[in-house]
C-alpha positions in Angstrom: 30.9 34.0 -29.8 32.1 34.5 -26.5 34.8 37.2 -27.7 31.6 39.1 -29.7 30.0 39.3 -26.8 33.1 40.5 -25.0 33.8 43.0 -27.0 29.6 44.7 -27.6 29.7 44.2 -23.7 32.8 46.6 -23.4 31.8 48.9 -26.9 28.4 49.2 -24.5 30.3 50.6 -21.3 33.0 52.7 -23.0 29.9 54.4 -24.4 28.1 54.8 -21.8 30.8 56.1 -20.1 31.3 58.5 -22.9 27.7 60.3 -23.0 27.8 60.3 -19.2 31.1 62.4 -19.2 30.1 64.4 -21.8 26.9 65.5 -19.9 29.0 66.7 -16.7 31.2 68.0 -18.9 28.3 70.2 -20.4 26.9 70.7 -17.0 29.9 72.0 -15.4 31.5 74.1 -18.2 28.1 75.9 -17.7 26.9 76.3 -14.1 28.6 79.8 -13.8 26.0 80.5 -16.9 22.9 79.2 -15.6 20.5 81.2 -12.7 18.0 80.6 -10.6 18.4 83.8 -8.7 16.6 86.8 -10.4 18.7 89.1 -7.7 22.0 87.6 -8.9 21.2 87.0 -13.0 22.6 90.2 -14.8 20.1 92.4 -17.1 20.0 91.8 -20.5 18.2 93.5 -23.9 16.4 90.6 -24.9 15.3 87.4 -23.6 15.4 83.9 -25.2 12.4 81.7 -24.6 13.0 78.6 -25.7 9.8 77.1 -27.5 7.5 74.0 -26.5 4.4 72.6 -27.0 1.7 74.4 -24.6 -0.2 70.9 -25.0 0.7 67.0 -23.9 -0.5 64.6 -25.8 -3.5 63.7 -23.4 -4.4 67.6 -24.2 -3.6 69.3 -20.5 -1.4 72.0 -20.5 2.5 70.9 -20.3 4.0 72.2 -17.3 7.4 72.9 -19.1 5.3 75.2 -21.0 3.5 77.4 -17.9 6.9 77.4 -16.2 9.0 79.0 -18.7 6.2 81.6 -19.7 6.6 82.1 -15.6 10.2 82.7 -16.1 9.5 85.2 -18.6 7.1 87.2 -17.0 9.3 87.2 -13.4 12.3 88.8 -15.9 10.5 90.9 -17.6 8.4 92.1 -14.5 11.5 92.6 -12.5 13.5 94.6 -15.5 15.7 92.0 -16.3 14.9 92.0 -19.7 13.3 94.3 -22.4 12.5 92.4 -25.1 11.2 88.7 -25.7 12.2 86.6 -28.4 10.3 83.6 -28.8 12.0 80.8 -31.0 10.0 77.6 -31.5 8.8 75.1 -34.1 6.0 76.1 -36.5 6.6 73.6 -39.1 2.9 72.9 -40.1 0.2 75.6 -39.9 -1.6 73.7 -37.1 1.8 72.9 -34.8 2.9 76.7 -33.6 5.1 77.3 -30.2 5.6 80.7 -30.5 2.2 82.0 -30.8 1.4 80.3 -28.0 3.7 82.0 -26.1 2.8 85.0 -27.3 -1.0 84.7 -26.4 0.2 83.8 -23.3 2.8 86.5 -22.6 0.3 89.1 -23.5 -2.0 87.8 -21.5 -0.3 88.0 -18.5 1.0 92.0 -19.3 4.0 91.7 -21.9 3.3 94.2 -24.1 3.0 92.8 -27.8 5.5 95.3 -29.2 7.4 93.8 -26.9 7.6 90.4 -28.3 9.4 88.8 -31.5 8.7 85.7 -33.1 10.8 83.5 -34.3 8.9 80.8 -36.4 12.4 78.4 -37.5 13.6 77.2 -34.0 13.2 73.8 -34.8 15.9 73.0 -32.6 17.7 74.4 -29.7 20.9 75.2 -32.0 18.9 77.0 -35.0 17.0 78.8 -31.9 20.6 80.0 -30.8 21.8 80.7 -33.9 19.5 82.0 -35.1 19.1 84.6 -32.5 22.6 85.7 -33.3 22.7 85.6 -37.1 19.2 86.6 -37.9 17.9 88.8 -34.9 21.0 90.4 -34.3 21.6 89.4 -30.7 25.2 88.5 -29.2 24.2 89.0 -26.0 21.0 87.4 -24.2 19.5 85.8 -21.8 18.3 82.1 -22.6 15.0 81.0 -20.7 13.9 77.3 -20.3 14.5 74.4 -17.5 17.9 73.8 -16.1 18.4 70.8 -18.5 18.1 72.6 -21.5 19.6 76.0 -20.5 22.9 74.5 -20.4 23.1 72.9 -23.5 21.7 75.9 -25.3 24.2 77.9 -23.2 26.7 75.8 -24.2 26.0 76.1 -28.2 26.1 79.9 -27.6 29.8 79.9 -25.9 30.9 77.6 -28.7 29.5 80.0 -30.9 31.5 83.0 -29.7 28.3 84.3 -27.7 27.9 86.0 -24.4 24.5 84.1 -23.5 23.3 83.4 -19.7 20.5 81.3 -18.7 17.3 82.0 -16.3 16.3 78.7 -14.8 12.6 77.8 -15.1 10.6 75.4 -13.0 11.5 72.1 -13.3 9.8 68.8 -12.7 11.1 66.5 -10.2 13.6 64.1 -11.5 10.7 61.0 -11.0 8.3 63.0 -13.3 10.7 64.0 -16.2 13.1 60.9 -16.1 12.2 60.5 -20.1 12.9 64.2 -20.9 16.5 63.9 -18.7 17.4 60.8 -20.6 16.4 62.0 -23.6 18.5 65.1 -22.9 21.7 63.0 -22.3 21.4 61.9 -25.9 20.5 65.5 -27.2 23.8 66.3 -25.9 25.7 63.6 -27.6 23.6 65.0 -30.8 25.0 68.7 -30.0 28.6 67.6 -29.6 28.5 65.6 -33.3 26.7 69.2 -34.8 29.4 71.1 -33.1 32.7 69.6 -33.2 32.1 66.9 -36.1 29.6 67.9 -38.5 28.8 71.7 -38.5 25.6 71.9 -38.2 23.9 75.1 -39.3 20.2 76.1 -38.9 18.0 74.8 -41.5 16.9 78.5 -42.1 18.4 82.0 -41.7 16.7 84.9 -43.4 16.6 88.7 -43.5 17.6 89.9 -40.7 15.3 91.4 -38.1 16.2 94.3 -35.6 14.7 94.1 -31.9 13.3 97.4 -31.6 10.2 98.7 -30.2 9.8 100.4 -33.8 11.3 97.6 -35.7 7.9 95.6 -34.5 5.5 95.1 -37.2 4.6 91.2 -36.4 0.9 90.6 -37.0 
């Protein structure tokens, strides 16, 4: 008994040890990648919003959600972008990230011909992907919270793409210690989709051109 426990004590470090490495590996590999600085991030054709729920579960507004459409409108305001693609989950007919963006976006002055939706991003990879195989994109700028622009900068690089990263809002480390631990095991997910399993987006498509004329979403 005493060697069982031995042995789930050290399986229990070397793991830990293992997602904790892989997470400053993912961090570093990427920091060149991700900005805060709308001065110093280079201009890109279209930018990436990566999608959320505008809602928590108590029904106020999520501030990961009012921070990146923030992001956006600072990019696009400032001509760092031309184009918005929103990619987010719309799985049921009642649950639908990028419309909410794009209420919101308009709303605050993005013009809607200005805007692309992209209904399959059920995950950050099929977002990327997605961006690449289906909207046509190999260069873009990603937009969400630091946490999450690295790892979906990180799927881009591994998939041959020149993406950067705009740095949202974030919350401070007390409020979103969930979402950063969570993230720590999202990046153990994307390393076993990348390197072991192959994981390709659970929907691709005809493929859609970002171009003021191409723009015929209702």
């Amino acid at each position: 008994m005493k060697k069982k426990i031995l042995c789930l004590a050290g399986f229990l470090l070397i793991s830990i040890f293992a997602v904790l490495s892989w997470d400053q590996y993912v961090t570093k590999e990427t920091a060149q990648k991700c900005y805060s600085s709308l001065r110093q991030i280079p201009s890109n054709k279209v930018g990436l919003v990566l999608g959320t729920s505008k809602f928590l579960r108590k029904g106020s507004i999520n501030p990961y959600f009012s921070y990146r459409v923030d992001a956006v409108i600072r990019l696009y305001k400032n001509k760092k972008i031309d184009y918005v693609l929103i990619s987010g989950d719309n799985s049921t007919e009642s649950y639908n990230e990028p419309r909410y963006f794009l209420q919101e976006l308009v709303k605050q002055g993005i013009p809607k011909d200005r805007i692309f939706l992209d209904f399959a991003g059920f995950r950050t990879l099929d977002s990327v992907v997605r961006a690449h195989k289906v909207f046509g994109q190999s260069k873009f700028t990603i937009i969400s919270q630091p946490f999450h622009n690295q790892r979906a900068v990180y799927i881009a690089r591994f998939n041959g793409l020149n993406a950067v990263a705009y740095n949202a809002q974030d919350l401070p480390s007390d409020r979103a210690f969930k979402v950063l631990l969570r993230e720590k095991f999202a990046r153990v997910k994307m390393f076993l989709d990348l390197y072991v399993l192959g994981t390709a987006p659970k929907f691709l498509g005809k493929p859609v051109a970002i171009t003021k004329a191409a723009n015929e979403q209702p």
